[in-house]
C-alpha positions as CSV (number, residue, x, y, z in Angstrom):
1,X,1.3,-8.9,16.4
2,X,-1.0,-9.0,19.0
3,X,-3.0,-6.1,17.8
4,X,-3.5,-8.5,14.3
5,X,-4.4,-11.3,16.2
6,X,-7.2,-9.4,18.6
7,X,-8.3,-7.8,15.2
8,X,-8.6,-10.8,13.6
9,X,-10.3,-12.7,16.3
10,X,-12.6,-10.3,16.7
11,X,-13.6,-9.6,13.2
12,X,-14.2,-13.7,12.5
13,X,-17.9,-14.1,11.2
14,X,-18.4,-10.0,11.4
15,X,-18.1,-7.7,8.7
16,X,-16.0,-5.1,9.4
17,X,-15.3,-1.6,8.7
18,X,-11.3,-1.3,9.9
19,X,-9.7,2.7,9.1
20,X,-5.9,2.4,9.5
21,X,-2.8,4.4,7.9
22,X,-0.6,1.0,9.4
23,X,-1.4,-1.2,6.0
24,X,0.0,-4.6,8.1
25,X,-3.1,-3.9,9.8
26,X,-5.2,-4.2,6.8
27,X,-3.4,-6.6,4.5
28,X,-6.0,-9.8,5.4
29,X,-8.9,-7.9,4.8
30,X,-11.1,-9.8,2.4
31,X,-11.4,-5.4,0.3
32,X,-9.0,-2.6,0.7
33,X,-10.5,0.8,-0.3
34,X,-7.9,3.3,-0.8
35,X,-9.0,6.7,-0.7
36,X,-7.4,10.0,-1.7
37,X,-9.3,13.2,-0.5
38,X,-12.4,11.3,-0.3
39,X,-12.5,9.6,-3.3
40,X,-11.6,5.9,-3.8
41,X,-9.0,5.7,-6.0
42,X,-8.1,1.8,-6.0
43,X,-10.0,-1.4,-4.0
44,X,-9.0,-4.8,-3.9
45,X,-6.8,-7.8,-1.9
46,X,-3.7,-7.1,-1.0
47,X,-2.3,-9.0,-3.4
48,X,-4.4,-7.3,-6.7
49,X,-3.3,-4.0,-5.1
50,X,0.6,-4.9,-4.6
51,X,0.2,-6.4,-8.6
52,X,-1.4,-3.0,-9.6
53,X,1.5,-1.4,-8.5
54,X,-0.3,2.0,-7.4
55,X,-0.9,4.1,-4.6
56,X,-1.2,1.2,-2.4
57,X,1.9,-0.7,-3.2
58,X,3.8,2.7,-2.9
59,X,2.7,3.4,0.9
60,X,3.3,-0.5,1.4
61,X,6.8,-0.6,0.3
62,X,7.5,2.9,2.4
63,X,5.7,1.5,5.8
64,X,7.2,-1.6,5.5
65,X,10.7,-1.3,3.6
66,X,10.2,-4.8,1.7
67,X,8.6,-5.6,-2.0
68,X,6.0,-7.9,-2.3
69,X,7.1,-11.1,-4.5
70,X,4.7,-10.0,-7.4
71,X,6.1,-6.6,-7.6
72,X,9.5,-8.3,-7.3
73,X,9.2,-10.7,-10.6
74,X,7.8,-7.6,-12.5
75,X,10.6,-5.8,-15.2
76,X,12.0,-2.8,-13.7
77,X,12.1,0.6,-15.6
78,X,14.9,1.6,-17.5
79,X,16.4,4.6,-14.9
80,X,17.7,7.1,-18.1
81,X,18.4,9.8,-15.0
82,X,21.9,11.3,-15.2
83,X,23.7,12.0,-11.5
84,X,23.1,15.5,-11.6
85,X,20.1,15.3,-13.1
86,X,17.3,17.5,-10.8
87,X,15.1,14.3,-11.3
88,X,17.1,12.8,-8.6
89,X,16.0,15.3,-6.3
90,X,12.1,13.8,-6.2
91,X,10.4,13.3,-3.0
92,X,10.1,9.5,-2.7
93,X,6.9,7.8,-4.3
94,X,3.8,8.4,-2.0
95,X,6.2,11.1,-0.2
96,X,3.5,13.8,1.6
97,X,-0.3,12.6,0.5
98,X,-3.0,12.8,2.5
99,X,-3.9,8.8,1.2
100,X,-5.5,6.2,3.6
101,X,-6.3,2.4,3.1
102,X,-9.3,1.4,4.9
């Protein structure tokens, strides 16, 4: 925490550019750009990305092992996969990009 609490006293009244693949770094930011081989492929709060469950929420849930309380309350998807199914044998969501949240 006291990385987040230099950051944020230093950023207070400043616009700021902040790069970071550690998303608790970036969660207060006012925009979150996340970009996939240079393009931008979702912006917004923390909270509008964690609702849009995309690319963002995915990394978010992986760095930090917890679901947010919007993406908590939402239905879940039927799982129809059998136990030998080779669907079972996916990489994790978010497994191996190249993605960063800046």
């Amino acid at each position: 925490m006291v990385v987040q609490e230099a950051l944020d006293k230093a950023s207070k009244g400043r616009t700021c550019l902040i790069i970071a693949h550690r998303l608790a770094t970036i969660q207060n930011a006012d925009i979150i750009c996340v970009i996939d081989q240079g393009v931008v492929i979702e912006r917004g709060t923390h909270k509008e990305l964690i609702k849009l469950r995309g690319t963002y929420a995915k990394l978010y849930e992986l760095q930090c092992g917890i679901q947010e309380e919007e993406e908590e309350n939402l239905p879940q998807e039927p799982n129809n996969n059998t136990a030998g199914s080779p669907d079972n044998n996916q990489n994790p969501p978010g497994g191996n990009t190249n993605n960063a949240a800046a």
